[in-house]
N, C-alpha and C positions, 0 to 999 in steps of 0.2 A: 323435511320438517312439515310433519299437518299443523298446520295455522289455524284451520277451521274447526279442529279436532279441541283446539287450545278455548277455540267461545263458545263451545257445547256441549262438554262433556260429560259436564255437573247436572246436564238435563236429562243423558241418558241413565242418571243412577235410579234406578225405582223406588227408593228413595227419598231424592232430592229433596221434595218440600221438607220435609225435616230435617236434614243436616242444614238447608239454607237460611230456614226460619229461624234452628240453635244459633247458629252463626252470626245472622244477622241481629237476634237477641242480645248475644255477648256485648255484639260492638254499641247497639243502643246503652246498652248500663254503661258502657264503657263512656261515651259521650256524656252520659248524665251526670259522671262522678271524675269526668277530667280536668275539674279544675283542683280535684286531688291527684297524690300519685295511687290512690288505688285503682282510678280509671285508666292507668297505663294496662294493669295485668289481665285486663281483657281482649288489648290490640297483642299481649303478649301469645297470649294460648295462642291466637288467630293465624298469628305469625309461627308457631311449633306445628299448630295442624297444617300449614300451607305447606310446611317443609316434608310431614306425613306424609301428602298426596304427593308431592313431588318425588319422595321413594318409591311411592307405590307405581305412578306411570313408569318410573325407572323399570321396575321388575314386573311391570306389564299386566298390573292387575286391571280385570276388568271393569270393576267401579273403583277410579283412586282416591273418593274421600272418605273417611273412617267416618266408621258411628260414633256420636259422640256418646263415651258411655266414660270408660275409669282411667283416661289415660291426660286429663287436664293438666296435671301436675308433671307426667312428663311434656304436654304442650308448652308449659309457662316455663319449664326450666331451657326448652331448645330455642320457647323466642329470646330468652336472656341471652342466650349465648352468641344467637347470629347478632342481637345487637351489640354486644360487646367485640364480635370480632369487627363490626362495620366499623364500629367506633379505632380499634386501632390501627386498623387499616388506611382512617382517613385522619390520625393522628397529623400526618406532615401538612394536612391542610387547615387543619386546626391549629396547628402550632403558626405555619406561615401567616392564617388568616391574624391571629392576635399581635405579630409582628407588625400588624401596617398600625398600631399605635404609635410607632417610634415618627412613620414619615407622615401620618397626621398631625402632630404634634408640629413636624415643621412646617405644614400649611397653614396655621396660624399664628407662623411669625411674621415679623415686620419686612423682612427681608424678602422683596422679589426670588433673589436666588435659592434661600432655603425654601421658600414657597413652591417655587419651581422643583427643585427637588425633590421634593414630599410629596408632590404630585404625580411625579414618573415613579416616583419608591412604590406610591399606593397603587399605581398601573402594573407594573414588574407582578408585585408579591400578589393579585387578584388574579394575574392572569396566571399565575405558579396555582394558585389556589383551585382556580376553574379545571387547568390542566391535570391534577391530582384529582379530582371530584371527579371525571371522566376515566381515568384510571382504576376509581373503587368503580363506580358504574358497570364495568367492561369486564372487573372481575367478582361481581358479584355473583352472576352465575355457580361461578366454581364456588365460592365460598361455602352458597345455598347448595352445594351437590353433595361437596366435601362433607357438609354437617348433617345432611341428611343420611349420608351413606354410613359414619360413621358414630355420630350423636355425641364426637368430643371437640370439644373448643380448640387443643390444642392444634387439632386437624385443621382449624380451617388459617391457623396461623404459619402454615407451612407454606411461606413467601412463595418459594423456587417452584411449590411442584403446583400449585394455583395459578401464577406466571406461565410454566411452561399449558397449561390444560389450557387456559385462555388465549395464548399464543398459538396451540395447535388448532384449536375452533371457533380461532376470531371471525371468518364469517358467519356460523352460528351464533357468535355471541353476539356481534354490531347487530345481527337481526332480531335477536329477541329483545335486546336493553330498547331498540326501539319502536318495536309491536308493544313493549310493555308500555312505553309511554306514552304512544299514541293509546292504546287501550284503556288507560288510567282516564285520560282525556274526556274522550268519548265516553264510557259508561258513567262518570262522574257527571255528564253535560243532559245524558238520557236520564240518571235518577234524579239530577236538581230541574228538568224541564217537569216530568210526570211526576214527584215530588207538588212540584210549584201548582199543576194539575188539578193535584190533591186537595185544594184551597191551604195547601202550606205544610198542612196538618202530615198529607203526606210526606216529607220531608225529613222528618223522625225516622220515618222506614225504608224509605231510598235512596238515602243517603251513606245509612249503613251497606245496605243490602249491595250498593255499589259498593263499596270498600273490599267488603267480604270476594266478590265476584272477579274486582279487578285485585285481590291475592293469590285466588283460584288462575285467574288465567296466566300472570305471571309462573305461579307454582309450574304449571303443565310446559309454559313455554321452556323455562327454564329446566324443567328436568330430558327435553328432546337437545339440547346440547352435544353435538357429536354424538346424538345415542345408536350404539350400536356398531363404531368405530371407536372400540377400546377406550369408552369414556369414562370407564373407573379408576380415579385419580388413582397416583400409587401412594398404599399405604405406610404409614412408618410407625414408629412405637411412641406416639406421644400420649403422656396419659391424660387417661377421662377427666374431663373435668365439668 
């Protein structure tokens, strides 16, 4: 796994300052207009182009981020989908998380014991929850290969063969869910320092420009997953969706 290949490789595109600037563009409008949802479909495209480059290192192109030029509308239709499958995939923790209503409810009764109660119920069902949250975490990889490789939703809803790819390249995968996060970390702490630099002003633009960078280098990590040891999930006939 090149790691270092994963924090540089949007600099060897010739390029670069254009596809970073479009990029980092989107997500400023995107911020400007997110207290609507139409500020969602700019982290949308952001999110379908990230899953782009992660095909393209798949198949070994030499520059893996697209020009942005006529393919937005497939960008916004691929971020829909991995959000939808994130989302069902972390249905059990969704559903467990809105369960701990029941043993809330008996932390504010009168009764030491029901209190007592309500209190191990809401320890149980968060710690079900966290463990489920670490579960999508671990297969998100596959999810993002799965979608990328194929570009249909039903794809990435195929439990067993996501399971079995995640299972075969869990130490690839424990190392990039946490190079991504450490990396989220870090260039979010670099654009909010030289941001703050900026007299503030900077901050509009470094802030994105982090976002964008730390989608980029996830994308790269995650598409080195087992690459190169039979790491094209097996296909099945689910349709497009």
């Amino acid at each position: 796994m090149d790691i270092g290949k994963s924090l540089t490789y949007y600099f060897e595109d010739p390029r670069w300052v254009n596809k970073l600037a479009i990029g980092t563009g989107i997500l400023i409008l995107s911020s400007l207009f997110s207290a609507v949802l139409v500020g969602l479909i700019g982290y949308l495209i952001i999110i379908g182009y990230a899953l782009d480059v992660l095909r393209n290192v798949r198949n070994g192109e030499q520059y893996p981020m697209p020009e942005w030029k006529d393919r937005w509308g497939e960008w916004l239709v691929q971020g829909v989908r991995l959000v939808i499958a994130v989302i069902v995939w972390a249905l059990p923790a969704i559903i467990v998380g809105m369960a701990t209503i029941v043993p809330v409810a008996l932390t504010n009764s009168n009764s030491n014991f029901w209190t007592t109660i309500g209190g191990l119920g809401i320890a149980c069902l968060w710690c079900l929850v966290v463990l489920w949250s670490i579960i999508v975490a671990l297969v998100l990889p596959g999810i993002s290969i799965r979608l990328a490789e194929t570009e249909k939703l039903g794809a990435t809803l195929a439990f067993g063969d996501i399971l079995t790819f995640t299972r075969q390249h869990i130490g690839d995968v424990i190392i990039v869910t946490l190079l991504v996060m450490v990396a989220s970390v870090v260039v979010s702490l670099i654009a909010t320092v030289v941001g703050t630099l900026l007299c503030l002003v900077g901050l509009i633009v470094t802030i994105p420009a982090g976002t964008l960078i730390t989608y980029l280098i996830q994308a790269h990590l995650y598409a080195q997953v087992g690459m190169g040891r039979g790491t094209h999930l097996a296909t099945t006939d689910e349709t497009a969706v």
